[in-house]
KOLGU-4560 file (N, C-alpha, C; in nm, 3 decimals, padded with zeros to 5 digits):
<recs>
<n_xx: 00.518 n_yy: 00.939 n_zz: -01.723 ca_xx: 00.618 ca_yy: 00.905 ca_zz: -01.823 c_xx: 00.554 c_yy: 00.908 c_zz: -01.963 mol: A seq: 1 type: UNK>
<n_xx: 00.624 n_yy: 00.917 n_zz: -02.046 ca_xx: 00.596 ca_yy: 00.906 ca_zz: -02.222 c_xx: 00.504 c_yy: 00.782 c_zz: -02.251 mol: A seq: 2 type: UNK>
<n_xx: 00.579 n_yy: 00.628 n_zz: -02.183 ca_xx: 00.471 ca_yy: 00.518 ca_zz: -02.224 c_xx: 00.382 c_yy: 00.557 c_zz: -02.158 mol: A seq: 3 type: UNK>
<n_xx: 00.299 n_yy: 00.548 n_zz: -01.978 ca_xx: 00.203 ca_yy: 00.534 ca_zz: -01.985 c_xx: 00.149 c_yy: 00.650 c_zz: -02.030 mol: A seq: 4 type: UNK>
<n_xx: 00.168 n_yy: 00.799 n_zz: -02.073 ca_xx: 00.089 ca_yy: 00.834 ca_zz: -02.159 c_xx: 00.036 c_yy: 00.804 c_zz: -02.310 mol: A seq: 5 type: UNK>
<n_xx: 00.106 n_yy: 00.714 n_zz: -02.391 ca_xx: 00.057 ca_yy: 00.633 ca_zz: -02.473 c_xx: -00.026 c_yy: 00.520 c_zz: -02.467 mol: A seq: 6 type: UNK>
<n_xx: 00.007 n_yy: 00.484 n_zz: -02.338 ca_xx: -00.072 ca_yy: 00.352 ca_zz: -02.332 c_xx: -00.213 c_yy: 00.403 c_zz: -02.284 mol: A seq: 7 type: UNK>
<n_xx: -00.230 n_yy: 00.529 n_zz: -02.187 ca_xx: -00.353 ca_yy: 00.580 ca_zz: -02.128 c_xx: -00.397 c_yy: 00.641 c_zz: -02.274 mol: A seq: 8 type: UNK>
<n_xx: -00.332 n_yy: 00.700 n_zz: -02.365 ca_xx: -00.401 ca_yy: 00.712 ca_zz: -02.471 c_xx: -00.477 c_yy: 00.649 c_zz: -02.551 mol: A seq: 9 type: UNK>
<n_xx: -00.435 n_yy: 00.524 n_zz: -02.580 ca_xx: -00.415 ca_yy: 00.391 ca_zz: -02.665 c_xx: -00.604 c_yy: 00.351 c_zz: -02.545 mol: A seq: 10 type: UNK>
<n_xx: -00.579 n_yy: 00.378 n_zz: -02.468 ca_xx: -00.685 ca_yy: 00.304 ca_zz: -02.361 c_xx: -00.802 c_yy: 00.429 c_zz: -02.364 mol: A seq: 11 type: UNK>
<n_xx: -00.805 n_yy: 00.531 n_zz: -02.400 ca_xx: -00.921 ca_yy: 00.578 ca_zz: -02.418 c_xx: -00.954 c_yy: 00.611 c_zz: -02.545 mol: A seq: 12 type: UNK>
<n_xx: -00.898 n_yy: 00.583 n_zz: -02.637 ca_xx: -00.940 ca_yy: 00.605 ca_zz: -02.793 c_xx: -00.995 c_yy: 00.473 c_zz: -02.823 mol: A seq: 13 type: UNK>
<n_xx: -00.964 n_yy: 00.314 n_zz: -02.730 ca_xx: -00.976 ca_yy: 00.210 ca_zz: -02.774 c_xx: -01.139 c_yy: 00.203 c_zz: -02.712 mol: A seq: 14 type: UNK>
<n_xx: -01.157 n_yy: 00.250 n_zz: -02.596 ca_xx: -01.319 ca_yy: 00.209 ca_zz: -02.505 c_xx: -01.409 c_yy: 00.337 c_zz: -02.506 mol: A seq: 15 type: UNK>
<n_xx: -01.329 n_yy: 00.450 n_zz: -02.579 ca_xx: -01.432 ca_yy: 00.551 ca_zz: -02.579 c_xx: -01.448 c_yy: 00.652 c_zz: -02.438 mol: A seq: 16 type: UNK>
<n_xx: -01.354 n_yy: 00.641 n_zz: -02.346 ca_xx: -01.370 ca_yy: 00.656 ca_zz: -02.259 c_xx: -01.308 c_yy: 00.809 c_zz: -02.215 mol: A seq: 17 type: UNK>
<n_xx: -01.334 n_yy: 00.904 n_zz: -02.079 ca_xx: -01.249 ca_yy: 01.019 ca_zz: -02.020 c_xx: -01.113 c_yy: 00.916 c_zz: -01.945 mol: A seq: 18 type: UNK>
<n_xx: -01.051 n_yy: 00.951 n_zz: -01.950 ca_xx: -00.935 ca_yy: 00.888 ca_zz: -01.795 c_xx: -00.886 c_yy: 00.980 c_zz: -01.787 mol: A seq: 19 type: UNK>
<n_xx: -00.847 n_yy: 01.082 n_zz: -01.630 ca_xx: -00.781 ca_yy: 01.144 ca_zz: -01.566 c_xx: -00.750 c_yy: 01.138 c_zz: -01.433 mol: A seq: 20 type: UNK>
<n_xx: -00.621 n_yy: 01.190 n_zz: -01.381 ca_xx: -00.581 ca_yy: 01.160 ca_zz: -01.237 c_xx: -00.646 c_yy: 01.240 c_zz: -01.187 mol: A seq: 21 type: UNK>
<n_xx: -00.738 n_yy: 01.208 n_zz: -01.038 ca_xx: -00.736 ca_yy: 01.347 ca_zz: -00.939 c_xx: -00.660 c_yy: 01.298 c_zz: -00.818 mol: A seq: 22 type: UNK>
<n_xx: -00.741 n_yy: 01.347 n_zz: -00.710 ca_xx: -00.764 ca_yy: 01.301 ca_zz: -00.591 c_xx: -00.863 c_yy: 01.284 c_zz: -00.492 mol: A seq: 23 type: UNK>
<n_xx: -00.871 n_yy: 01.173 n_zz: -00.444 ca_xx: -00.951 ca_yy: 01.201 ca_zz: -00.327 c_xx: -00.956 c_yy: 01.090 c_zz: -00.154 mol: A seq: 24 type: UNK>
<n_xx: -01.019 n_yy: 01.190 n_zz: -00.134 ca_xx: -01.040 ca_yy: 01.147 ca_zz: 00.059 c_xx: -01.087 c_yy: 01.000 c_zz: 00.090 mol: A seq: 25 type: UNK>
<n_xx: -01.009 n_yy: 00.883 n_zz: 00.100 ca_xx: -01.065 ca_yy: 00.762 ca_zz: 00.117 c_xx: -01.000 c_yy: 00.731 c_zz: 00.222 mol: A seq: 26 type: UNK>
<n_xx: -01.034 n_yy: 00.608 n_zz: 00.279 ca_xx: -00.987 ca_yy: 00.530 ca_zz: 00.380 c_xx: -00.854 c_yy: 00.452 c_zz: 00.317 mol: A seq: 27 type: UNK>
<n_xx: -00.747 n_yy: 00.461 n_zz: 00.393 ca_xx: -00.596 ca_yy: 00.378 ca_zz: 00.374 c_xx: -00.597 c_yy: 00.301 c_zz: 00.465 mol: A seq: 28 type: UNK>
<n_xx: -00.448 n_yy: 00.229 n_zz: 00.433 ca_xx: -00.395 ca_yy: 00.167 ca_zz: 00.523 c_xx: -00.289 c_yy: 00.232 c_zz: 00.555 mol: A seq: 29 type: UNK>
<n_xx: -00.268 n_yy: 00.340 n_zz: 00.652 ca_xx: -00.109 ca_yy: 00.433 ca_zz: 00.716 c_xx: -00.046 c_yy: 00.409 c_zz: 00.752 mol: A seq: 30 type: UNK>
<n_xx: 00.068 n_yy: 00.357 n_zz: 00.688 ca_xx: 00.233 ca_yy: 00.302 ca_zz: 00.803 c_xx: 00.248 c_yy: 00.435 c_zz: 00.857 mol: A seq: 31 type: UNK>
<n_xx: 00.293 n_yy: 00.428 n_zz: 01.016 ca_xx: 00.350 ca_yy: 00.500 ca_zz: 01.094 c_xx: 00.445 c_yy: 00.483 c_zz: 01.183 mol: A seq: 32 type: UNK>
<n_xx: 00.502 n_yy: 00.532 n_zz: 01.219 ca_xx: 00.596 ca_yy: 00.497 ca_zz: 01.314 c_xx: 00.565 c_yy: 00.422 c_zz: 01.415 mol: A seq: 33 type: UNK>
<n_xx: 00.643 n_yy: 00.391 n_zz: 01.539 ca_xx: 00.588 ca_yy: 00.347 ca_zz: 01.658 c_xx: 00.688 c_yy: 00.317 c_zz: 01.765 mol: A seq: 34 type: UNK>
<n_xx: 00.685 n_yy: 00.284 n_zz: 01.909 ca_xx: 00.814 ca_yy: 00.205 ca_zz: 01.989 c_xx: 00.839 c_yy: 00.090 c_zz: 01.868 mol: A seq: 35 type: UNK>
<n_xx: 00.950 n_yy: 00.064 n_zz: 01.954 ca_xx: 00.975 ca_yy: -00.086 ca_zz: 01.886 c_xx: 00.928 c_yy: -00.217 c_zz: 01.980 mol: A seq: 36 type: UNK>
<n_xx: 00.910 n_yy: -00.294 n_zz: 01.962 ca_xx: 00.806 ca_yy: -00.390 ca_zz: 02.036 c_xx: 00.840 c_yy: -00.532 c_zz: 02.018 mol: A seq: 37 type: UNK>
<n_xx: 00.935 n_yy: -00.624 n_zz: 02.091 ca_xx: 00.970 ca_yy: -00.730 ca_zz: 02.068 c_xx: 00.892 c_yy: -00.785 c_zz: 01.986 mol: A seq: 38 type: UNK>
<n_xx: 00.882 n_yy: -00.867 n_zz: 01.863 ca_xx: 00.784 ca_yy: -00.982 ca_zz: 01.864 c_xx: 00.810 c_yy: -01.145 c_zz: 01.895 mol: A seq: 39 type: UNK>
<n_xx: 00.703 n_yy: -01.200 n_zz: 02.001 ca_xx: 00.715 ca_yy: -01.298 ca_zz: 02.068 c_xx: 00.584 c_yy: -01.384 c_zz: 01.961 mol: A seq: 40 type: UNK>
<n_xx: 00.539 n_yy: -01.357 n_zz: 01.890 ca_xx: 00.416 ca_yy: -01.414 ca_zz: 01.846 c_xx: 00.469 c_yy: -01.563 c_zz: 01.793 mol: A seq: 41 type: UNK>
<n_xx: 00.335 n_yy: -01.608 n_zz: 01.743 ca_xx: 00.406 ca_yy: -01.771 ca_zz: 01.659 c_xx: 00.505 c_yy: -01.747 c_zz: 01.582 mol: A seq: 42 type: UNK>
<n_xx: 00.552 n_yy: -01.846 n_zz: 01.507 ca_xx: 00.585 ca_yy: -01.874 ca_zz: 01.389 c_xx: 00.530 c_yy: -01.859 c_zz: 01.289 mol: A seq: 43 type: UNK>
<n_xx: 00.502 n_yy: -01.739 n_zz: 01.213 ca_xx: 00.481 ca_yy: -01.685 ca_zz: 01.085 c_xx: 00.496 c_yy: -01.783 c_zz: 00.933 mol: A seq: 44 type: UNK>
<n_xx: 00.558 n_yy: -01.870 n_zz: 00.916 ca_xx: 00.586 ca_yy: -01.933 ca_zz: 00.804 c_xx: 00.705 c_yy: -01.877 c_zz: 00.740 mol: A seq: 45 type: UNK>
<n_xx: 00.720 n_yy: -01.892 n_zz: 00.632 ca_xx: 00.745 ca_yy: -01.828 ca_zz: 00.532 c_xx: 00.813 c_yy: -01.681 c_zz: 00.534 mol: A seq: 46 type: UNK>
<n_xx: 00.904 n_yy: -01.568 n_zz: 00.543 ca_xx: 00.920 ca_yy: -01.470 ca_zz: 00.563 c_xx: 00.992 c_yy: -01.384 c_zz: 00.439 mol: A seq: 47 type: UNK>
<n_xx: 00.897 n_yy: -01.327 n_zz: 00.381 ca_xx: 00.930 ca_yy: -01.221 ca_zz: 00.307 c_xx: 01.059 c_yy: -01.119 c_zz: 00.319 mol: A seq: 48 type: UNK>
<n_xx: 01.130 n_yy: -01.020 n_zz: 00.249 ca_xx: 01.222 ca_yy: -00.924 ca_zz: 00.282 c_xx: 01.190 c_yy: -00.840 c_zz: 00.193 mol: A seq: 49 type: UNK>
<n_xx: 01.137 n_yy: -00.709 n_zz: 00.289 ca_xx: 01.134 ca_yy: -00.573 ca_zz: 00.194 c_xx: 01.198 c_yy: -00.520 c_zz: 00.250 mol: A seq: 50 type: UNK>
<n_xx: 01.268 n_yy: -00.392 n_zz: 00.151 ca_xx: 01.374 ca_yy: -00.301 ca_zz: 00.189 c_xx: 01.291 c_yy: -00.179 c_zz: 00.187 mol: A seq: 51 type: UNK>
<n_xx: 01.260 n_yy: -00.150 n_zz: 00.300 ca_xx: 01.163 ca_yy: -00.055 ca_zz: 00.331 c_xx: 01.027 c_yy: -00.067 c_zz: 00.344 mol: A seq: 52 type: UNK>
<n_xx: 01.003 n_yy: 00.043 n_zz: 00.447 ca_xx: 00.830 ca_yy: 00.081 ca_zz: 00.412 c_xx: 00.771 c_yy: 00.075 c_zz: 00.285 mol: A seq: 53 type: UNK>
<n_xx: 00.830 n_yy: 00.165 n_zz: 00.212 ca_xx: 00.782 ca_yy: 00.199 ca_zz: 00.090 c_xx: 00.773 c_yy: 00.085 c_zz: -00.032 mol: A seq: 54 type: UNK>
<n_xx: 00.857 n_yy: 00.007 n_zz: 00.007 ca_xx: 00.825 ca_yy: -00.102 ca_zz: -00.113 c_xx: 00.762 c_yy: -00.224 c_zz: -00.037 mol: A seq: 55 type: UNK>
<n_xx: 00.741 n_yy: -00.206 n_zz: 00.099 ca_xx: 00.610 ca_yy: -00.314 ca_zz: 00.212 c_xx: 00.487 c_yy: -00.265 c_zz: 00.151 mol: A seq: 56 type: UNK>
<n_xx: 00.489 n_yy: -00.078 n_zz: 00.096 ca_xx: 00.353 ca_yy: -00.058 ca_zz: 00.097 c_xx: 00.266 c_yy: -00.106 c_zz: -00.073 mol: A seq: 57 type: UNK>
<n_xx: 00.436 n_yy: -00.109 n_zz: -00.140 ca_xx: 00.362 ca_yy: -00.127 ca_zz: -00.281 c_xx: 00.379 c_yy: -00.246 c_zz: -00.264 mol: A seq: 58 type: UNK>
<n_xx: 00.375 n_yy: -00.392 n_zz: -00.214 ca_xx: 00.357 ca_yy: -00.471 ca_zz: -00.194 c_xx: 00.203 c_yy: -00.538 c_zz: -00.119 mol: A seq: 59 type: UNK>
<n_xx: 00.198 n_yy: -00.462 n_zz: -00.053 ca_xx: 00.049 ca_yy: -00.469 ca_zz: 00.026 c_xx: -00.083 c_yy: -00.413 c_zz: -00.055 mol: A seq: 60 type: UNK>
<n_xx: -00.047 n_yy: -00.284 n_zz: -00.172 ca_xx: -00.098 ca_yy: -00.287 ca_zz: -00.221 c_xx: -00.157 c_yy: -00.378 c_zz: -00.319 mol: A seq: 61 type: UNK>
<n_xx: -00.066 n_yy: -00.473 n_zz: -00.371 ca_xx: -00.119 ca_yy: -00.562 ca_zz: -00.440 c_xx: -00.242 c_yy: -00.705 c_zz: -00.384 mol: A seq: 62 type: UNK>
<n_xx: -00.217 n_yy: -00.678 n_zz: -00.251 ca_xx: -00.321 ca_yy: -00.788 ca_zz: -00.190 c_xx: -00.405 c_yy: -00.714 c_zz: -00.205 mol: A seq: 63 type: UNK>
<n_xx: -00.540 n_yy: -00.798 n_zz: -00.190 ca_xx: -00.675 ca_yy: -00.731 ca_zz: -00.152 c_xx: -00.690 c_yy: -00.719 c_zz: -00.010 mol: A seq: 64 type: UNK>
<n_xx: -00.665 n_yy: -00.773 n_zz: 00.073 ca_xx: -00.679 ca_yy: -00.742 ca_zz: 00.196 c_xx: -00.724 c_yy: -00.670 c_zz: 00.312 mol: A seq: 65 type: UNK>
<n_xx: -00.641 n_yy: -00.555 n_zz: 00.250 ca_xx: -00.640 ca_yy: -00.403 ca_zz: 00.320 c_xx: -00.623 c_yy: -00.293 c_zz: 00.173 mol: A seq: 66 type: UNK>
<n_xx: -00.712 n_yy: -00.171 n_zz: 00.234 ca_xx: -00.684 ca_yy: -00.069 ca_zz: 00.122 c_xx: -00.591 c_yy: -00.005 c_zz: 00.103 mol: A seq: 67 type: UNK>
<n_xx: -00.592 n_yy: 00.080 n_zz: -00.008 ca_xx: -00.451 ca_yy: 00.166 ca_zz: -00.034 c_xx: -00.355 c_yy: 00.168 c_zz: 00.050 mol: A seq: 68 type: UNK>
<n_xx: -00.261 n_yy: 00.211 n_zz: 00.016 ca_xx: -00.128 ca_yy: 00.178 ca_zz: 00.165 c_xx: -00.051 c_yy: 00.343 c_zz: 00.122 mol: A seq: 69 type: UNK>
<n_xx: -00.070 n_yy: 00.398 n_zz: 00.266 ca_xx: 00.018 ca_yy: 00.505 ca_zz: 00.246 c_xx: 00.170 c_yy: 00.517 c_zz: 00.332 mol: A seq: 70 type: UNK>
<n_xx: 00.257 n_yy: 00.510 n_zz: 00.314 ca_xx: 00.390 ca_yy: 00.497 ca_zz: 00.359 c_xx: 00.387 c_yy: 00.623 c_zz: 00.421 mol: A seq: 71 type: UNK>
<n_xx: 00.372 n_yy: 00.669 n_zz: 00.544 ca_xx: 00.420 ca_yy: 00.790 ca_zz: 00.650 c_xx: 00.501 c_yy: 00.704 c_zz: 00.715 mol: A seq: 72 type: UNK>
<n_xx: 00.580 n_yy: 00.595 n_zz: 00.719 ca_xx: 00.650 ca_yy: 00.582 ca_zz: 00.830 c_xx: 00.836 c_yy: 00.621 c_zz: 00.760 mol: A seq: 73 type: UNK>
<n_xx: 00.831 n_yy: 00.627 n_zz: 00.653 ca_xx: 00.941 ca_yy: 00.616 ca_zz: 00.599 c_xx: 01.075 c_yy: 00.528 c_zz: 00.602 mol: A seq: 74 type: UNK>
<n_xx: 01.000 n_yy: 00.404 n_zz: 00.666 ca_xx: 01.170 ca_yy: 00.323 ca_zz: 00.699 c_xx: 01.180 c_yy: 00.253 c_zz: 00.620 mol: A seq: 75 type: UNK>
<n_xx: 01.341 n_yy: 00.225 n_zz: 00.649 ca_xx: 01.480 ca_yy: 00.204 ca_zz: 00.521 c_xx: 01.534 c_yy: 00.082 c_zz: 00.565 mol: A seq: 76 type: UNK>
<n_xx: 01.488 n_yy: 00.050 n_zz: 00.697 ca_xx: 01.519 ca_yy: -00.108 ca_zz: 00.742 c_xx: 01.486 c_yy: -00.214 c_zz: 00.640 mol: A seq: 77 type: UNK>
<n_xx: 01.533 n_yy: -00.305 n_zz: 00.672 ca_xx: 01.480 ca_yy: -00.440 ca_zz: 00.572 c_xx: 01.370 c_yy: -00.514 c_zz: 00.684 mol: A seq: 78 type: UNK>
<n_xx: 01.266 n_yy: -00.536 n_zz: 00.597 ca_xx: 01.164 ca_yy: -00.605 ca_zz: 00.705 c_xx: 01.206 c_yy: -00.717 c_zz: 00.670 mol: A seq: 79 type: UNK>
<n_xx: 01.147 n_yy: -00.790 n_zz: 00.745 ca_xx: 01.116 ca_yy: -00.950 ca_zz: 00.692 c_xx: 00.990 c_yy: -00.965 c_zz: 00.778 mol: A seq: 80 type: UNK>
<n_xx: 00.890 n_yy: -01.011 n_zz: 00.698 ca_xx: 00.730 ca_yy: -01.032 ca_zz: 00.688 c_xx: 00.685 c_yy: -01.217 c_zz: 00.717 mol: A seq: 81 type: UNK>
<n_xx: 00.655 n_yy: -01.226 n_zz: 00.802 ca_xx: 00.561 ca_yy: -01.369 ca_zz: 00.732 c_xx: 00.426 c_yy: -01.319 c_zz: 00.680 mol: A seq: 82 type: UNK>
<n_xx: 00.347 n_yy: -01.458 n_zz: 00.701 ca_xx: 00.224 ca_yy: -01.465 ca_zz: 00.633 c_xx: 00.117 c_yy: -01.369 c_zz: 00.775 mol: A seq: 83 type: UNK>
<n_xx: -00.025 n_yy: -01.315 n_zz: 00.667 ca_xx: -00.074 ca_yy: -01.266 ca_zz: 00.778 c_xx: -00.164 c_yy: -01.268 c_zz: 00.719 mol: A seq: 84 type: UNK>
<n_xx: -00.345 n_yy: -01.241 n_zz: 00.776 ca_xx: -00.448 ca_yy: -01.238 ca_zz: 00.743 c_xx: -00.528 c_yy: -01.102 c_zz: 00.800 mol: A seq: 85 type: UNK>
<n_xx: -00.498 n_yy: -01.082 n_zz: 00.871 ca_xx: -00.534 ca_yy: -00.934 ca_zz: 00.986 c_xx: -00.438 c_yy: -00.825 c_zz: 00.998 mol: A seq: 86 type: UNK>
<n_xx: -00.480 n_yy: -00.714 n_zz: 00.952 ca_xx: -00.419 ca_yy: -00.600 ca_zz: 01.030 c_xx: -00.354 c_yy: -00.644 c_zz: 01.151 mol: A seq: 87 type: UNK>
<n_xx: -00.447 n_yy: -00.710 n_zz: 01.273 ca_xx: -00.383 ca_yy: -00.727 ca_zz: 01.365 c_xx: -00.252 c_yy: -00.815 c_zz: 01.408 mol: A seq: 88 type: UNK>
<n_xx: -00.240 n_yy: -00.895 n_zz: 01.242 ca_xx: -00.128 ca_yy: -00.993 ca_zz: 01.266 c_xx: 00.001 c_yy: -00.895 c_zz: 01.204 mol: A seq: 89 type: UNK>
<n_xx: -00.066 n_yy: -00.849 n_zz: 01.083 ca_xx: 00.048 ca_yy: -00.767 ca_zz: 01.047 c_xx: 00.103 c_yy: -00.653 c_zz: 01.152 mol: A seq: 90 type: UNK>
<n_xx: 00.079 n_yy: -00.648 n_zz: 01.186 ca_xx: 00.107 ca_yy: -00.525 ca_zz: 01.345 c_xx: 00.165 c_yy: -00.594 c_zz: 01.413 mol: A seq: 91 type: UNK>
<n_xx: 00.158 n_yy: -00.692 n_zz: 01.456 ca_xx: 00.266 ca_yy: -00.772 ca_zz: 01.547 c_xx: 00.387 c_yy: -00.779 c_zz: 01.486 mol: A seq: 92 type: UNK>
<n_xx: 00.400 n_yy: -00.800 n_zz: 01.393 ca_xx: 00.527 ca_yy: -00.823 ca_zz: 01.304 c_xx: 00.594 c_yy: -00.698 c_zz: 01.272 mol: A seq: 93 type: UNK>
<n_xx: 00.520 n_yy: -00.564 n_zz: 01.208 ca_xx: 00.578 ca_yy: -00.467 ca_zz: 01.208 c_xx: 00.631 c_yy: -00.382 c_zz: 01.315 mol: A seq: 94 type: UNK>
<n_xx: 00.541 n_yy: -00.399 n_zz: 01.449 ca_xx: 00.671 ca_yy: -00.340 ca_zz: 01.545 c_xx: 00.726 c_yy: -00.336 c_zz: 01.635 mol: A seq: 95 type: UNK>
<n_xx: 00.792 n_yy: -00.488 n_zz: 01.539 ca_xx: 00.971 ca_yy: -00.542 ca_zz: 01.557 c_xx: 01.057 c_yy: -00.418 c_zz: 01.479 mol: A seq: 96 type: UNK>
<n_xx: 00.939 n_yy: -00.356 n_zz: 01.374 ca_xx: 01.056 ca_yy: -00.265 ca_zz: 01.319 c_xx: 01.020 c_yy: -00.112 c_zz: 01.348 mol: A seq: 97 type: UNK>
<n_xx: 00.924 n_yy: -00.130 n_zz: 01.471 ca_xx: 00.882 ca_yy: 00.022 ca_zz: 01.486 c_xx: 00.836 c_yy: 00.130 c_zz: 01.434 mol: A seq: 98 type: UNK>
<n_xx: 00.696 n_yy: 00.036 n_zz: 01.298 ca_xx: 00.610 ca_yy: 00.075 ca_zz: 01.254 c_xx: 00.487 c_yy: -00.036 c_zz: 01.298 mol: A seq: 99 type: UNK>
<n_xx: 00.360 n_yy: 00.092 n_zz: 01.274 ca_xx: 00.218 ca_yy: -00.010 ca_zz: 01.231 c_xx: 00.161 c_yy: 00.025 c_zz: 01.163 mol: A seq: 100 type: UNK>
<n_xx: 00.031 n_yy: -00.016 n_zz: 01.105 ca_xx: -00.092 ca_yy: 00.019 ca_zz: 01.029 c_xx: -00.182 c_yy: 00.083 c_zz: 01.110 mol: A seq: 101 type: UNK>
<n_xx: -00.259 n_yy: 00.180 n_zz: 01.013 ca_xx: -00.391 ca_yy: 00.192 ca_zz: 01.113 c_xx: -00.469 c_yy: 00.255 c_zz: 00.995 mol: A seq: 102 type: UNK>
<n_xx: -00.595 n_yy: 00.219 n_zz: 00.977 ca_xx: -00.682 ca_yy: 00.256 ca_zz: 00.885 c_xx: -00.746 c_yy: 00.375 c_zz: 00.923 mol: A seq: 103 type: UNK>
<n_xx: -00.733 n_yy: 00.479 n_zz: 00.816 ca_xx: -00.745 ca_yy: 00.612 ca_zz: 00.860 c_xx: -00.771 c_yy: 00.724 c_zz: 00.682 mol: A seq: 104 type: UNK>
<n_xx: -00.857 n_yy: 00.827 n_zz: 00.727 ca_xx: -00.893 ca_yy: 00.891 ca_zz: 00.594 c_xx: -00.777 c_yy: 00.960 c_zz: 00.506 mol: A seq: 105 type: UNK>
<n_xx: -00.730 n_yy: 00.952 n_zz: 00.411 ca_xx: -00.603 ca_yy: 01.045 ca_zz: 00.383 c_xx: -00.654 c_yy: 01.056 c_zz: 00.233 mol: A seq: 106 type: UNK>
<n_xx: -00.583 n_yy: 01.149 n_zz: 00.179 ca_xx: -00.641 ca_yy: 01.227 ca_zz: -00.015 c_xx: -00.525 c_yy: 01.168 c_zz: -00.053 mol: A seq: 107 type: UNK>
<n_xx: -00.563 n_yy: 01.076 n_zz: -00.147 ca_xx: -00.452 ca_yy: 01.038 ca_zz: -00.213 c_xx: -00.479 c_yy: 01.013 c_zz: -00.382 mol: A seq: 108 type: UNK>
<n_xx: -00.393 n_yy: 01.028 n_zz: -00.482 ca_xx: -00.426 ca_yy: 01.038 ca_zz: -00.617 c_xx: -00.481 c_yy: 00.894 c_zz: -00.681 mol: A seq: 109 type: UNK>
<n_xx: -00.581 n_yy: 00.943 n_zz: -00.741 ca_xx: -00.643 ca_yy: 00.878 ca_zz: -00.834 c_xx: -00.685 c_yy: 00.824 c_zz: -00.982 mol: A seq: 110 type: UNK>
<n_xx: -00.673 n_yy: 00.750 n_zz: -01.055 ca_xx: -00.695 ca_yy: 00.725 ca_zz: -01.183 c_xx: -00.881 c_yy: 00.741 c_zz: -01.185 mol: A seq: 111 type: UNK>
<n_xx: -00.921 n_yy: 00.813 n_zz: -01.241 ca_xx: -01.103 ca_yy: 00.820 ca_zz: -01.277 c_xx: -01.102 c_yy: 00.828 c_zz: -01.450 mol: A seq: 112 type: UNK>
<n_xx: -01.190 n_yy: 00.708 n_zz: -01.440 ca_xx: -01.226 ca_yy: 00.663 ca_zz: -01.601 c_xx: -01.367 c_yy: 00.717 c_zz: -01.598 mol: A seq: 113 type: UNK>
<n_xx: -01.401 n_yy: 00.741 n_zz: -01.663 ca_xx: -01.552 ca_yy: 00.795 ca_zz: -01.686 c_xx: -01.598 c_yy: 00.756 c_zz: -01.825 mol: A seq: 114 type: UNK>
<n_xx: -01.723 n_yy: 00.731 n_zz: -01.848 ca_xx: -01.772 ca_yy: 00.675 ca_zz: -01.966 c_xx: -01.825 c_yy: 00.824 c_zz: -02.045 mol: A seq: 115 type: UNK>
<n_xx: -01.773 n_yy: 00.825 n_zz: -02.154 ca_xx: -01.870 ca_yy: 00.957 ca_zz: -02.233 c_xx: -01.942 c_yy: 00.926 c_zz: -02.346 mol: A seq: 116 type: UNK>
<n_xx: -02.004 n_yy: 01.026 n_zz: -02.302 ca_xx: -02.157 ca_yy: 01.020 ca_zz: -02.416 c_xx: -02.161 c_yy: 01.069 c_zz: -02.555 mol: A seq: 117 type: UNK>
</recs>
């Protein structure tokens, strides 16, 4: 968009710096599909509602937790989430909706700041 190219401007004229997008090959976190899978687990607490994968994943991105989150599962369901500490808890919960996680290598785009001389 127009702002953040001002603002990425504004941010390397201010520190002196390169910033450009690439990509590359790191470890994610991959929603994928899956059966669907009763969940019988505890009581979760608290339960979140995302309308979709895709906004579970920009949500997850914001924890530290787990890395990048790539949405291959594409669903449009409304989750509802409790609390979780593990991949393995979050997986119980997701498939009720017939997705999971699984940490796996995928190229995905990048912001690289580089210092110049």
């Amino acid at each position: 968009s127009i702002q953040a190219g001002i603002i990425m401007d504004d941010f390397v004229n201010l520190y002196g710096v390169r910033a450009y997008e690439s990509t590359k090959k790191m470890p994610c976190l991959v929603l994928k599909k899956c059966p669907v899978v009763d969940y019988d687990g505890k009581d979760v607490g608290r339960k979140m509602t995302y309308v979709g994968t895709a906004v579970l994943a920009g949500f997850l991105d914001y924890t530290t937790i787990f890395p990048p989150v790539v949405d291959e599962a594409k669903v449009e369901t409304r989750l509802q989430i409790g609390t979780y500490t593990t991949l393995e808890d979050l997986n119980q919960q997701l498939a009720a909706y017939g997705v999971k996680g699984q940490v796996e290598q995928r190229e995905i785009k990048v912001l690289v700041i580089e210092e110049v001389d």
